[in-house]
C-alpha positions in Angstrom: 287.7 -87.6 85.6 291.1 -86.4 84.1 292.6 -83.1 85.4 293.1 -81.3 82.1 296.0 -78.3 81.4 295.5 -75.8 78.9 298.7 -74.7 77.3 298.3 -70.7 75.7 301.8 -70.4 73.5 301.1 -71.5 70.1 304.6 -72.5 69.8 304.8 -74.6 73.1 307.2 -77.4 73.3 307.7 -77.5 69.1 311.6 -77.3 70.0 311.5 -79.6 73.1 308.7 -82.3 73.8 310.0 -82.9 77.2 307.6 -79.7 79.2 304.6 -81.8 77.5 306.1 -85.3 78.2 305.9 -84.3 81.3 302.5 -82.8 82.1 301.7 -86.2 80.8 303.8 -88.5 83.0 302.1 -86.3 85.7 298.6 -87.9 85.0 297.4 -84.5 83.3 295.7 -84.0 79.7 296.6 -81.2 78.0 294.8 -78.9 75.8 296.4 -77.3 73.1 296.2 -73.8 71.4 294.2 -74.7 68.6 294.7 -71.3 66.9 298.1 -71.0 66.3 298.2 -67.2 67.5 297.4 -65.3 71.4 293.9 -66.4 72.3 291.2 -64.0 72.2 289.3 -63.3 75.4 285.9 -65.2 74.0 288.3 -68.4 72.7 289.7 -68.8 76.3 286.1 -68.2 77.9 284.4 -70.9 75.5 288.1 -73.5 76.2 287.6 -73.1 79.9 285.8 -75.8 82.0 286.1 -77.2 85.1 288.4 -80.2 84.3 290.9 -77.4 83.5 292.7 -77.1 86.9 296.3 -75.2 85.3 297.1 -72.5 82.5 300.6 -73.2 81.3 300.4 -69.2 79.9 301.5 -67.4 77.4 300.4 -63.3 75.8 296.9 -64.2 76.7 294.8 -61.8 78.8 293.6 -63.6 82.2 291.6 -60.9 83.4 288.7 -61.5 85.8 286.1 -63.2 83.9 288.5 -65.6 82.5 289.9 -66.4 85.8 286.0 -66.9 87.2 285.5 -69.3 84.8 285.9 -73.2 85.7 287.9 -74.5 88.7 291.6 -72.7 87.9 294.2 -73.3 90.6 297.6 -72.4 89.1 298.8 -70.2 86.2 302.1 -70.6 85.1 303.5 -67.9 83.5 306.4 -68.9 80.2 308.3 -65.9 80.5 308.8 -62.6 83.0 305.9 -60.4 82.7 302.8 -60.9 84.1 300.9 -57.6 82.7 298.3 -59.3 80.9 297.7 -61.1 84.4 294.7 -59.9 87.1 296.8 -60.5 89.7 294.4 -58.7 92.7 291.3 -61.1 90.8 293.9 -64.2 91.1 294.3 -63.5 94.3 290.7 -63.3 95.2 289.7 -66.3 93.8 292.5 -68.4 95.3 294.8 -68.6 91.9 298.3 -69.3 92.2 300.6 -67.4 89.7 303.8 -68.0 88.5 306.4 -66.7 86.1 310.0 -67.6 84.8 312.4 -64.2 85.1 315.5 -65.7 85.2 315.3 -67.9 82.4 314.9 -64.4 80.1 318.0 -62.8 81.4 320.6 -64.0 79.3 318.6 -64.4 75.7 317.1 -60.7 76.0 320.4 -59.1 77.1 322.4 -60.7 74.3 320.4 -59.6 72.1 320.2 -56.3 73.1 324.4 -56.4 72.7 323.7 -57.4 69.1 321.3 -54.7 68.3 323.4 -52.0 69.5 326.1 -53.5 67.8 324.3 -53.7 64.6 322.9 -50.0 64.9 326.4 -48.3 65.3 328.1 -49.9 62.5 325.1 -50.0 60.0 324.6 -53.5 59.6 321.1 -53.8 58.3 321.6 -50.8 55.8 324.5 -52.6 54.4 323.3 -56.0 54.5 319.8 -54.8 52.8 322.3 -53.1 49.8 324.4 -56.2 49.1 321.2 -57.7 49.1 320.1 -56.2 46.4 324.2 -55.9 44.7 325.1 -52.7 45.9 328.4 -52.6 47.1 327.5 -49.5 49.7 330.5 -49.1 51.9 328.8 -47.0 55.2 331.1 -45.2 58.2 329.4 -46.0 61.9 331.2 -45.4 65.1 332.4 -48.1 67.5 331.1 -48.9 70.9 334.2 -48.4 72.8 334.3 -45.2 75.0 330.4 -44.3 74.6 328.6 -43.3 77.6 325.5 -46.0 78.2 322.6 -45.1 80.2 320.5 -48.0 81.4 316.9 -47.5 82.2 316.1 -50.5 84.8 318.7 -52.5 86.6 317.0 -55.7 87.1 318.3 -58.8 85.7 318.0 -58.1 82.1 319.7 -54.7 83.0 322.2 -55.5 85.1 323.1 -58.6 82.4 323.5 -55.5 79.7 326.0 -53.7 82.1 328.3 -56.7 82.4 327.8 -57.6 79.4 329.0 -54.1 78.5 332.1 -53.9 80.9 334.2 -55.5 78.2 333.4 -53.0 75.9 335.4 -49.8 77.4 332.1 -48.0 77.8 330.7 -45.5 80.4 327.9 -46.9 82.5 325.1 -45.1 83.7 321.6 -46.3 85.9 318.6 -44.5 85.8 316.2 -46.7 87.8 314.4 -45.1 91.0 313.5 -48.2 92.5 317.4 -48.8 93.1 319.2 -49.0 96.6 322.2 -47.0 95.4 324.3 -49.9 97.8 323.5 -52.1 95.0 325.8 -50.1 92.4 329.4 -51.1 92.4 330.7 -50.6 89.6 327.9 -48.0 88.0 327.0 -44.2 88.5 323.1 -44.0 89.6 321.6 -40.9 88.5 318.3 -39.5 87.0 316.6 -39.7 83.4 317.2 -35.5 83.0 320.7 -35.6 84.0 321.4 -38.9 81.9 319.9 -38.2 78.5 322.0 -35.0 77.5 324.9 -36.8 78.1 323.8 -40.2 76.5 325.2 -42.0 73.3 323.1 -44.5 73.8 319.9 -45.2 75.8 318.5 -48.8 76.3 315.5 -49.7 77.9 315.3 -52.7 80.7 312.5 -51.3 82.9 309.0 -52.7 83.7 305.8 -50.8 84.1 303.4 -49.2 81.9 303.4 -45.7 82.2 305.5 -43.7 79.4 309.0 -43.0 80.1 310.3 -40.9 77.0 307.6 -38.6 75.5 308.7 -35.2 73.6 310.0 -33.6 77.0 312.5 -36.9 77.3 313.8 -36.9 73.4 314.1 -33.7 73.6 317.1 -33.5 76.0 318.7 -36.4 74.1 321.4 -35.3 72.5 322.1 -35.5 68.6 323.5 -38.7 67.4 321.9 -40.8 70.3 320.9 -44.3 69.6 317.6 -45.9 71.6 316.8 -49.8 72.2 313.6 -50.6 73.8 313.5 -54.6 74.6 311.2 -53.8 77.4 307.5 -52.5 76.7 306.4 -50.7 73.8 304.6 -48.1 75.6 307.5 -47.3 77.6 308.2 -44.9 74.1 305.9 -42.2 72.5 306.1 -43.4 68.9 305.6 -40.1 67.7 308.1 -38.1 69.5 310.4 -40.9 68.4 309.6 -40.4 64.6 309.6 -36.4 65.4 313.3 -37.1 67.0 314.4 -39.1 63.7 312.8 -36.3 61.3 315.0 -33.8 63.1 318.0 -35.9 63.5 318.5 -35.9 66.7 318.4 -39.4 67.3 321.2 -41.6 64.9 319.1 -45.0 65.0 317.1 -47.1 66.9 316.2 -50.6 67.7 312.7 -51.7 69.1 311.8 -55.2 70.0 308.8 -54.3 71.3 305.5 -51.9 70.6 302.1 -50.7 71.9 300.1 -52.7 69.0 301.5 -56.2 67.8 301.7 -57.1 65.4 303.5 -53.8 64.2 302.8 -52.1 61.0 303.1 -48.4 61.8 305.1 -45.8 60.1 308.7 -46.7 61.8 308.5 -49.4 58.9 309.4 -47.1 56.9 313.1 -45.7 58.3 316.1 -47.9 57.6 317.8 -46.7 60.5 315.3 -48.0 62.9 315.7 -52.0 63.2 312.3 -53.9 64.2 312.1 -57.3 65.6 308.7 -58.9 66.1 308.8 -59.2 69.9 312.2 -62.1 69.6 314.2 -60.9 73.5 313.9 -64.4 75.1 313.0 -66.0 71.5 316.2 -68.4 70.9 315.5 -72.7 71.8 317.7 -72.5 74.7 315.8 -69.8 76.1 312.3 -71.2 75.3 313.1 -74.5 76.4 314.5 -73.6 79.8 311.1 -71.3 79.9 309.0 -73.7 79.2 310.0 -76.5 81.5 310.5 -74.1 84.4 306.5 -73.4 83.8 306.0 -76.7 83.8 308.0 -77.3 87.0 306.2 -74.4 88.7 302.5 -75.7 88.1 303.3 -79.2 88.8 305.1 -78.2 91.7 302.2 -76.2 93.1 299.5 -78.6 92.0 301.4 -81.6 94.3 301.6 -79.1 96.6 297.6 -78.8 96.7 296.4 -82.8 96.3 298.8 -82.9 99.0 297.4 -80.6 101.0 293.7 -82.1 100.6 294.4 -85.3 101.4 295.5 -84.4 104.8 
């Protein structure tokens, strides 16, 4: 009996065939996401069986139950985070997990670049009038000599900063998980002492928990600018909105958010920019993703057979 690999992402391998071609060549079958969006819990339980030996793994939540089901050995994670992961129940049952950080890095922090670009000088706003033939000249400010306070200095973050360098801006580090050895080139210091001073604030960190609630915004100054390409729940969404009604904060970009697909009241600001969850979404990115998955469960799953034959 064929060894079978059920692949999450919808969009897995549309730009490059090569992470399928490959599962393949390896002697595996592959099942495919056959709804074309994040399986649901009670889709992956009724998919699972025990030919299925791999999850090549998207947004999907592997919590226990799922992971008790059939005869899983490896989950490779496309992409960093591995929050919708049980890893202690993984571990318990023997199930090997994987993820692809690196591969992120560069697509998440070049976009971030382009977002605060785009806030300061208004591009939407004037984009969406030309659109529609209205010839709206609009003032912003330029990057050079901000201060920039960066909240987590892992890879993503630490890509931002020198990505930033260029730029003529002041760099500051709030992360409290940092060996202060680590900082070169950058200040360290501490979310109160950072946000009064901050022209703009961009999120890099991991974790769940809520880092700027209505204590946080309110010791942003006024004109601030806020990216979030990290978690959504990093942000209260309504001391945001209470931050824009009294014009404190200047604009802001999010990339990601506590519900998604988002439909909430931030729709409605032309200040705020919105991206449907794009950081790592470019065909460079996804392909180097998506094979480095693919390398990871194959890898492991060699590893294994050749374990049990000796």
């Amino acid at each position: 009996m064929v060894s079978r690999i059920l692949i999450g992402p919808s969009s897995f391998a549309e730009l490059d065939k090569m992470p399928l071609m490959r599962l393949k060549m390896a002697g595996y079958e592959t099942v495919l996401n056959p709804y074309r969006r994040k399986l649901k819990k009670e889709e992956l339980l009724d998919i699972l069986d025990t030919d299925i030996v791999g999850i090549i793994a998207g947004l999907e939540s592997l919590d226990r139950e799922v992971l008790k089901k059939g005869n899983i050995k490896v989950i490779s994670r496309v992409g960093a985070g591995l929050s919708n992961v049980d890893l202690e129940a993984a571990c318990e049952f023997g199930v090997k997990v994987f993820n692809t950080p690196d591969a992120t890095t560069n697509a998440v922090a070049e976009l971030a670049i382009g977002a605060m670009l785009s806030l300061l000088r208004m591009i939407p706003q004037m984009s969406q009038a030309l659109h529609l033939r209205q010839w709206k000249k609009q003032i912003g400010v330029q990057l050079e000599g901000k201060t920039v306070v960066i909240i987590g200095f892992g890879r993503i973050g630490r890509r931002v900063a020198h990505l930033l360098d260029p730029f003529g801006v002041r760099i500051l580090v709030v992360d409290p998980f940092l060996d202060e050895n680590d900082l070169i080139a950058y200040q360290k210091t501490t979310l109160p002492e950072a946000l009064p001073v901050a022209d703009i604030v961009t999120i890099h960190s991991s974790g769940e928990d809520c880092l700027l609630g209505e204590e946080e915004f309110l010791l942003m100054k006024k004109g601030a600018y806020l990216l979030n390409v990290a978690r959504g729940n990093l942000i209260s969404e309504s001391a945001l909105i209470k931050s824009l009604e009294k014009g404190t904060l200047a604009g802001a970009w999010l990339d990601t958010f506590a519900e998604e697909p988002y439909e909430g009241p931030l729709c409605d600001w032309d200040n705020v920019i919105l991206t449907p969850h794009v950081g790592s979404y470019t065909a460079d990115c996804r392909s180097r993703m998506e094979n480095e998955a693919v390398d990871n469960l194959l890898n492991y799953l060699e590893k294994v057979r050749s374990e049990n034959e000796n």
